[in-house]
C-alpha positions in Angstrom: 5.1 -15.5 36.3 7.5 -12.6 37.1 5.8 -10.8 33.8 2.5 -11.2 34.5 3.1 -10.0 37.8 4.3 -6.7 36.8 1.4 -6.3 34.5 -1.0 -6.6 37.2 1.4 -4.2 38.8 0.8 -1.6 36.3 -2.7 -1.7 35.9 -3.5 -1.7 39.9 -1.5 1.5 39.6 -3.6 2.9 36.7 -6.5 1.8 39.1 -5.2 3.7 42.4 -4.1 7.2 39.8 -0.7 6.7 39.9 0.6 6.6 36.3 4.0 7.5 37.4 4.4 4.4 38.8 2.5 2.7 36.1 5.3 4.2 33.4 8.3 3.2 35.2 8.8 0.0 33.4 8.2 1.8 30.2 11.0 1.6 27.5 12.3 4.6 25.4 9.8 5.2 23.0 6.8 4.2 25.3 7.5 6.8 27.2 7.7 9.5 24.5 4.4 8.3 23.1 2.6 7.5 26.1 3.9 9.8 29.3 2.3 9.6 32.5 0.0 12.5 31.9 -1.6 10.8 28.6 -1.4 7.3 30.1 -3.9 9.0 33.2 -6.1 10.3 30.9 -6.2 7.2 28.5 -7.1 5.1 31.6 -9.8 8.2 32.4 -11.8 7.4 29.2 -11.5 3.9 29.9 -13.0 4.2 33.3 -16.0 7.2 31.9 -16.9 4.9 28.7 -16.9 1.6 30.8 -17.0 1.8 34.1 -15.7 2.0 37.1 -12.7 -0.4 37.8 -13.8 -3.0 40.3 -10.7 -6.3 39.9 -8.1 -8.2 38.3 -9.8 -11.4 36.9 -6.9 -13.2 35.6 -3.7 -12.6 33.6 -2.1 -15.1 31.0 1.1 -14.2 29.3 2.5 -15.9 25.9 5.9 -15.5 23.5 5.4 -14.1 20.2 8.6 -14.0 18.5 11.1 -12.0 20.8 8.5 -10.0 22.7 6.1 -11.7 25.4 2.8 -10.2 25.8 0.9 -10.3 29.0 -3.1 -9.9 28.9 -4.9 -8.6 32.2 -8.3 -9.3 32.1 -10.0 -6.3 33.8 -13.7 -6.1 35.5 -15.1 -2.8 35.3 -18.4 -1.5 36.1 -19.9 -2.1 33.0 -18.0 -4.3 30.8 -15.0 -6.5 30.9 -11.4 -5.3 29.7 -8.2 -7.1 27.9 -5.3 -5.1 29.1 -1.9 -6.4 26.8 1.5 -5.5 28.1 4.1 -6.4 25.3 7.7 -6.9 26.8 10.4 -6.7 25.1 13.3 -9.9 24.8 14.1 -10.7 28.3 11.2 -9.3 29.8 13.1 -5.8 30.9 10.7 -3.0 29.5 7.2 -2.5 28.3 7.0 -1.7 24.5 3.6 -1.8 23.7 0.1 -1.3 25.8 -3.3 -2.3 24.2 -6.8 -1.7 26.0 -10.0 -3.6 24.6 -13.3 -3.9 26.0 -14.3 -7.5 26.3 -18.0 -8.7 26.6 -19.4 -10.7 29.4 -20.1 -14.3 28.9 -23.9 -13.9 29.6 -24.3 -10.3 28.0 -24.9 -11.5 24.5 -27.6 -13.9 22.6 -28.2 -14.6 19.1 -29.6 -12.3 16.9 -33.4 -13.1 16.2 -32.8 -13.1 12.7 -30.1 -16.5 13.2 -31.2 -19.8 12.2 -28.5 -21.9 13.4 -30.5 -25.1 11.8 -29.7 -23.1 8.2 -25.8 -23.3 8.5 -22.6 -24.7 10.1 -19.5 -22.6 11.7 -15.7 -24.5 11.6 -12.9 -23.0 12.9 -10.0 -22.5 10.5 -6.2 -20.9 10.4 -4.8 -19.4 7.2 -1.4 -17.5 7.0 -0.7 -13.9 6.7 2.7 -12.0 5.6 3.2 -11.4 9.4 1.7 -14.8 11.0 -1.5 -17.3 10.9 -4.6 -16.1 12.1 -7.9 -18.3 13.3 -11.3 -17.8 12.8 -14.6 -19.1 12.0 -16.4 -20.1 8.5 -19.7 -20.2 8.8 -21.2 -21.9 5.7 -24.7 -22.9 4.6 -25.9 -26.6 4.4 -26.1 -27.9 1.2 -23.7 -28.2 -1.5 -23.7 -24.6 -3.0 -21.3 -23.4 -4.3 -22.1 -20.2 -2.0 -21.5 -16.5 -2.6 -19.0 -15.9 0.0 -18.0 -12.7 2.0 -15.1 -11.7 3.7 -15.7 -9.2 7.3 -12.8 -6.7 8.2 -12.8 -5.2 11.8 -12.7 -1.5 12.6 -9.6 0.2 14.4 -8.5 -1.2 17.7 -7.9 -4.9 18.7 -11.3 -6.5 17.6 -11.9 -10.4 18.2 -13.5 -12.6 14.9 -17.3 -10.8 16.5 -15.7 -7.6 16.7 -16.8 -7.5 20.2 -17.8 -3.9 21.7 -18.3 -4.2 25.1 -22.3 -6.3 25.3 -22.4 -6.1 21.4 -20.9 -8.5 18.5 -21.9 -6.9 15.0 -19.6 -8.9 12.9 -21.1 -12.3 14.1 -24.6 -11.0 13.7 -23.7 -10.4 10.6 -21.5 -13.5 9.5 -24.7 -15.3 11.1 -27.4 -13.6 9.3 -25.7 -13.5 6.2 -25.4 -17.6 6.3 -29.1 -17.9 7.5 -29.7 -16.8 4.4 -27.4 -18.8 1.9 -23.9 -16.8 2.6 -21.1 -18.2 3.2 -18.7 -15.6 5.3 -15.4 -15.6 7.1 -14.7 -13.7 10.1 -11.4 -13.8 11.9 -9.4 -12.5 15.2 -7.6 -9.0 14.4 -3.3 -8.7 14.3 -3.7 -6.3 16.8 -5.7 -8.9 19.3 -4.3 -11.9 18.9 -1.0 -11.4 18.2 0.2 -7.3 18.8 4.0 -8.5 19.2 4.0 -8.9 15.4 3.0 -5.5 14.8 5.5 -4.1 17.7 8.2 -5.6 15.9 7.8 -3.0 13.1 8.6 -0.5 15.5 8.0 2.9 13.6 7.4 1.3 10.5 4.1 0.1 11.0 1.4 1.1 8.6 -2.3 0.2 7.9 -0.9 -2.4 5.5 0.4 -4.3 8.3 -2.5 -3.4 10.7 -5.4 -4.6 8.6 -4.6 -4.9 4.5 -2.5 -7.7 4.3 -4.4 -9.6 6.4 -7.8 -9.3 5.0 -6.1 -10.1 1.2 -4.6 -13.0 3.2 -8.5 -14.4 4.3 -9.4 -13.4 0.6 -7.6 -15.5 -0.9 -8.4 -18.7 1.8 -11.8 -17.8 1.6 -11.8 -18.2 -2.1 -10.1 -21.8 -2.3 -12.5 -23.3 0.5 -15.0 -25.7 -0.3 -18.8 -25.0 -1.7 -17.2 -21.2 -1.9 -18.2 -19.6 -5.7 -14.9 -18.4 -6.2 -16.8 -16.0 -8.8 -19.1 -14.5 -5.9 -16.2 -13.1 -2.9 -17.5 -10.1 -1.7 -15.0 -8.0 1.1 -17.0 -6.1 3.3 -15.4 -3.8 6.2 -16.3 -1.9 8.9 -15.3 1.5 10.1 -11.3 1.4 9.1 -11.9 -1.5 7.7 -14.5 0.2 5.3 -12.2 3.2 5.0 -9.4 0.4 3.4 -11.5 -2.1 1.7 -11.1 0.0 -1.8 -7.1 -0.6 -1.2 -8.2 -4.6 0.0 -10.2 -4.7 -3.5 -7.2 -3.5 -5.9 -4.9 -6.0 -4.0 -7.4 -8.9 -4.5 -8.8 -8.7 -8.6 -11.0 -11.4 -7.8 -12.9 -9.8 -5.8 -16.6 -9.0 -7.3 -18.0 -6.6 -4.8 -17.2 -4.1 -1.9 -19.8 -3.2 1.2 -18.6 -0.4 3.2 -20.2 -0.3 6.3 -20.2 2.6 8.3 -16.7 3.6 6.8 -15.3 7.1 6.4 -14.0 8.9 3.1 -12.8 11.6 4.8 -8.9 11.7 6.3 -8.4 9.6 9.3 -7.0 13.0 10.8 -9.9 14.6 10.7 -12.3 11.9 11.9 -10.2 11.8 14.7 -10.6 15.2 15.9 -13.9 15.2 15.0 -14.3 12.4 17.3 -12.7 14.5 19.9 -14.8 17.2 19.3 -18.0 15.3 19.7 -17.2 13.3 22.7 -14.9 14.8 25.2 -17.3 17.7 26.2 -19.6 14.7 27.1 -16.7 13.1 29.1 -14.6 15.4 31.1 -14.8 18.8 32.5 -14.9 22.4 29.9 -11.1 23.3 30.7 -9.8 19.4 30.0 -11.9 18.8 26.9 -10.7 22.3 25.2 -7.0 21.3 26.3 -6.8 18.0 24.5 -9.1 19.3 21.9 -6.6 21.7 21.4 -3.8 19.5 21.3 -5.3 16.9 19.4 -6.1 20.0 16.8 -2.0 20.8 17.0 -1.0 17.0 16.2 -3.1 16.7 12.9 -1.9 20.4 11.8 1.6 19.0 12.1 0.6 15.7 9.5 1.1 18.3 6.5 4.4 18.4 6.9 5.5 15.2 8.9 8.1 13.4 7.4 9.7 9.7 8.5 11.7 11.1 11.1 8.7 13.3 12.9 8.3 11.7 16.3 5.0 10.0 16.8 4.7 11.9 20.3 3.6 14.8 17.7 1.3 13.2 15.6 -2.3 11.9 16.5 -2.6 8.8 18.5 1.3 9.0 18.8 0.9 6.7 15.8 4.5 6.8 14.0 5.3 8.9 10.8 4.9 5.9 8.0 1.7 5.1 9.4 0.6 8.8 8.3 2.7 9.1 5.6 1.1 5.9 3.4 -2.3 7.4 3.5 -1.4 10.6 2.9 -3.1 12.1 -0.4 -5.5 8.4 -0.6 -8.8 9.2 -1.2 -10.8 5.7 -0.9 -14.2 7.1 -2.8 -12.1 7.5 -5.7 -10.4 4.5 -5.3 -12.8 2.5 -5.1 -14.3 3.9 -8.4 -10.9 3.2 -10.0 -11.4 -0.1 -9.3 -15.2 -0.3 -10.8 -16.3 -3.3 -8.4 -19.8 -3.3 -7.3 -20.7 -1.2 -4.2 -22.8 -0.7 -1.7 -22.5 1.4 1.4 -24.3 1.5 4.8 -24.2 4.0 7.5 -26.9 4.7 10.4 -27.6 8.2 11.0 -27.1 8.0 14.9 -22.6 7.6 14.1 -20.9 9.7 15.7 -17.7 8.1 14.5 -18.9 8.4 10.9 -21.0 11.1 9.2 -23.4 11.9 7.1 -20.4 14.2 5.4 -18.4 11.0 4.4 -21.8 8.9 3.3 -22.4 11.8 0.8 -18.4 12.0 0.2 -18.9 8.3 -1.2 -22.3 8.8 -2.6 -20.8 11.9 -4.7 -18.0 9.9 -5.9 -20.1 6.9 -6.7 -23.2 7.8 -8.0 -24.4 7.8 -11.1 -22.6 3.9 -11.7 -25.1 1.3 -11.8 -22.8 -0.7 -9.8 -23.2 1.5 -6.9 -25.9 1.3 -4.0 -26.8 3.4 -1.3 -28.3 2.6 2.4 -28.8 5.4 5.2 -30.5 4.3 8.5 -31.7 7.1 10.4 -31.8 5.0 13.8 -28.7 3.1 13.6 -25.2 3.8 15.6 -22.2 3.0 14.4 -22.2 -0.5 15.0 -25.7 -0.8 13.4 -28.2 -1.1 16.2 -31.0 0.7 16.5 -31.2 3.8 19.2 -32.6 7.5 20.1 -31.4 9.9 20.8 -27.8 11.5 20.8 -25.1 8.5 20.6 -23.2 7.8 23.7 -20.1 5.0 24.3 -22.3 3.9 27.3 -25.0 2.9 24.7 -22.5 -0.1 23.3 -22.6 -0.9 27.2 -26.5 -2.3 26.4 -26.4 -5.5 24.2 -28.0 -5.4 20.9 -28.1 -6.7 17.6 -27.2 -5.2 13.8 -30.5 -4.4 12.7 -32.1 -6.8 10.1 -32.5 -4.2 7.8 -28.6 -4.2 7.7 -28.2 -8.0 7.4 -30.8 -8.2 4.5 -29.4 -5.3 2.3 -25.6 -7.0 2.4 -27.4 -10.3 1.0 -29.7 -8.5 -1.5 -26.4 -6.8 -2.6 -24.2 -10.0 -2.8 -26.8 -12.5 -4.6 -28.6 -9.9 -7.2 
């Protein structure tokens, strides 16, 4: 109780703009990576993307190995919020903070294109290098044996329906997918369910531990589970996930096919500060958006000649050394044409987190290989539903659904 008391401590003083106070249960390295200055603006985006905060709804704590973490679930203006405060042993200092928008209960129904009548969903556990993970199979009726997918999350603590605040692209696609004769296996994210075994790596942490050894891990369950065509597994992955699903396919041989959906070929570095580029003049005032523009311009400038002991305080997303270090010089186009598996890639033309310059990055490297297929949406944001205009964060405020268009390439693709 005393733990999940001081987490509603510290985010009613990120509420009431006193950060200070919010950092003074921080522990050593918290503090270098996350000062009172960045923690205020962290909690400003928050607030601009999602609303303005309005309670506390509940807070639930749990042990995970020697750290406790503490979720705060948050009601802001426009969307819910999981707030996790990892403690370390004993429950002295903080050693790990994660924000992730959480849908509403009654912001979300089923995709027209869903015919639960077609299909059946069971929840399973398989293990991981770091810890079991749940999630859901959804599997058509019938004996099959079904072509069977695998769908990797984007960056950030995504649930099994990699939940953005009203919207739940993985399950509209898991659903689609098995509407249609799919079989596909969605599960909760490491840094969701269970962050404490990723803040025991401490700086060691890479995107190995993060998302790779995980998705190989629901691979190879996937491919063992009943009326699956071990001959037919297919990895698809989203954003990051997309940007790592050629490393995913060289760990897993048995893999027959990779869908990248709205991921980037580009350098995480750069996406990142193109990111801040393209939103921060839409969020804050001239003078703050040129500041951490400028900083955030200083941070990847310093990647090119980071080594293990560079302090993640100077590096982009205060995201330790190794984590830079392992993809530094990886190039997943070319990868992923190393690897010769079938392809196909999606991206709308309305992603402002992904750009046409790393659909034609992919398109350069892969074209001209039959195995290789192509799919640009004009209309789509990143998460794949339809829009106009210039892309906002408020628009993932609005539930929607992956567009059908979407759905039905990724099962052309997987049962040609």
């Amino acid at each position: 109780m005393v733990l999940e008391d001081r987490a509603r401590e510290l985010v009613l003083h990120l509420a009431s703009d006193r950060s200070e106070d919010a950092t003074s249960r921080f522990d050593e390295t918290m503090r270098a990576a996350l000062p009172a200055p960045r923690l205020s603006e962290v909690w400003r985006q928050v607030t601009t993307a999602f609303g303005a905060f309005e309670s506390i709804e509940k807070v639930d704590s749990k042990s995970e190995g020697e750290v406790t973490v503490a979720v705060v679930l948050v009601r802001l203006e426009r969307s819910n919020l999981a707030v996790r405060v990892v403690w370390r042993p004993k429950g002295e200092l903080v050693t790990g903070l994660f924000f992730s928008p959480v849908s509403r209960p009654d912001a979300f129904t089923e995709a027209p294109y869903v015919d639960r009548l077609k299909f059946e969903e069971k929840e399973v556990t398989f293990e991981a290098p770091l810890g079991a993970l749940p999630g859901t199979i959804s599997i058509p009726n019938g004996q099959g044996p079904f072509a069977a997918v695998v769908l990797v999350h984007g960056s950030g603590p995504h649930d099994r329906d990699g939940t953005v605040m009203a919207n739940r692209p993985l399950r509209d696609i898991a659903l689609g997918l098995s509407s249609r004769g799919v079989a596909v296996l969605r599960y909760e994210k490491r840094t969701k369910i269970s962050p404490g075994s990723l803040a025991s790596l401490g700086m060691d942490l890479t995107v190995a531990e993060e998302t790779v050894q995980d998705a190989v891990a629901a691979l190879h369950f996937l491919q063992t589970f009943p009326r699956v065509d071990p001959a037919r597994l297919f990895v698809a992955g989203h954003s990051l996930g997309g940007y790592v699903a050629p490393r995913i396919a060289q760990q897993m041989p048995g893999v027959c096919g990779v869908i990248v959906l709205a991921g980037n070929a580009r350098p995480l570095e750069e996406l990142i500060l193109e990111q801040y580029r393209y939103l921060l003049p839409l969020q804050t005032s001239p003078e703050a958006a040129e500041a951490a523009i400028a900083d955030m311009e200083k941070r990847v400038a310093r990647l090119a000649a980071a080594t293990r002991d560079t302090p993640p305080t100077d590096l982009p997303l205060n995201l330790p050394a190794p984590y830079w270090l392992d993809l530094r010089g990886y190039d997943p186009a070319q990868t992923l044409r190393a690897t010769g598996k079938r392809t196909l890639l999606i991206q709308g033309g309305r992603d402002y987190h992904v750009s046409r310059a790393d659909f034609d990055l992919w398109k350069n490297a892969l074209s001209g290989s039959p195995a290789s297929e192509f799919c640009w949406i004009e209309s789509l944001n990143h998460l794949f539903v339809a829009g106009e205009g210039k892309s906002r964060p408020e628009e993932y405020t609005k539930a929607g659904h992956v567009a059908e268009e979407v759905v039905s390439s990724v099962y052309q693709f997987m049962v040609r």
